[in-house]
N, C-alpha and C positions, 0 to 999 in steps of 0.2 A: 527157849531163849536162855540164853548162858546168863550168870549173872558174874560179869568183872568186875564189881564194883572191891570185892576185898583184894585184888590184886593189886591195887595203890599203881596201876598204868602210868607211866611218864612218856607225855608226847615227845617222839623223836623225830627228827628232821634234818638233812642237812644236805651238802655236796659232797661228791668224790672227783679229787682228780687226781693225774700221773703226771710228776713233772709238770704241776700248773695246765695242765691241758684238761679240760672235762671228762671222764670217762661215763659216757650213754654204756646203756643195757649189762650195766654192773647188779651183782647182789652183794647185799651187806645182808652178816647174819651177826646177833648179837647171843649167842651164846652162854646159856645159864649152866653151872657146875654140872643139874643133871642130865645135860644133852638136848635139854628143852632148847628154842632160841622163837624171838621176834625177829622179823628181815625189814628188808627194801630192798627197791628195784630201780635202779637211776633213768632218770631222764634223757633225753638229747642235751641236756645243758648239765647233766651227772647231778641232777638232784636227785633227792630219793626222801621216802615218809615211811619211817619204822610200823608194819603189822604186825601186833600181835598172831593173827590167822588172817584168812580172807574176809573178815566182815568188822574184824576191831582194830583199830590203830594205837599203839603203845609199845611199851616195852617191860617187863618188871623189873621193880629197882634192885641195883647187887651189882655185885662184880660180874663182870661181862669180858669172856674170850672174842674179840670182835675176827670176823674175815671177811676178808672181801675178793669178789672173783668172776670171771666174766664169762665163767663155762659151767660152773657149779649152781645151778638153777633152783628155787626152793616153791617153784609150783610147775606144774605141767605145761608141757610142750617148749620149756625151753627159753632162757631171758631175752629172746627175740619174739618171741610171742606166736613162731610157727614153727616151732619144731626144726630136726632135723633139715640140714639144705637140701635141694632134689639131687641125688647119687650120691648121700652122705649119710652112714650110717649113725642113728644114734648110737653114743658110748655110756654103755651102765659103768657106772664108778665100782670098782672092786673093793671091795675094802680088805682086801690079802692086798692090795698092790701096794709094791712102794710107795711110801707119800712121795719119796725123791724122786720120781717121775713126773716131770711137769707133764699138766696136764693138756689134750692136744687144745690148739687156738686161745689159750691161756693169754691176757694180755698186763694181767696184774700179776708182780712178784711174789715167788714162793712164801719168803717175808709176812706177804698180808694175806695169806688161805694155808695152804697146806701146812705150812710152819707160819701161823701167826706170831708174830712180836705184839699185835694189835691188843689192849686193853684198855676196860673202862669202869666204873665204879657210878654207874647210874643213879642220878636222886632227881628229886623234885625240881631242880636247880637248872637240870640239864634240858633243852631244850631242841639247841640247835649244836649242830655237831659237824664239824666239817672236818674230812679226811684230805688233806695235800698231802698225797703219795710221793715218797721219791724211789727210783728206779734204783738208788742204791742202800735203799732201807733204812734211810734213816728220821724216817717219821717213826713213832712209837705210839702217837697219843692222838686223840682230835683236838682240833682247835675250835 
């Protein structure tokens, strides 16, 4: 059994949407300087509750690269929860590939994943977090 207790975890929670509209089977990843991150996986109503892994919920406090993406998955089989569609190959992410290559069935702007503007500064304070996306990137921050 892990012991998180000295990791000082901030419960995270909140919504995502595009243009006011909800985005379901989004991942939000909260990115630590060393590549580590905590995620979420949005709802049909584009909620989502920040994990630290699959068994603890948190986030650790700092500065945070946030992205958020509707193809880029942070547990198995895919943020639909079945994998691959039937006659649709899965695609391993290259990491030689251009990032400026949107990625295929992408439904959130380069902006918020591949070229994040997304940051945060995580503390005890933050709670709920809500991302309204706009299509012309000019969200920066949660509200």
């Amino acid at each position: 059994q892990a012991d998180y207790s000295k990791l000082g975890l901030v419960e995270v929670a909140g919504t995502i949407s595009l243009d006011d509209q909800p985005v379901p089977q989004a991942a939000i990843f909260f990115y630590n300087e060393d590549g580590t991150y905590s995620y979420g996986i949005t709802d049909a109503s584009g909620h989502y509750v920040a994990m630290l892994n699959s068994d603890k919920s948190g986030v650790i406090p700092g500065e945070k690269k946030i992205e958020i993406s509707t193809v880029h998955s942070p547990v198995p089989g895919g943020l639909s929860g079945g994998g691959a569609e039937a006659g649709e190959e899965e695609l391993e992410e290259d990491p030689d590939a251009p990032a400026k290559k949107k990625r295929k069935g992408e439904k959130i702007p380069a902006c918020y994943n591949t070229k994040t503007i997304l940051k945060a500064n995580i503390s005890s304070s933050d709670r709920g977090m809500d991302f309204n996306l706009k299509s012309d990137c000019s969200t920066t921050e949660a509200s």
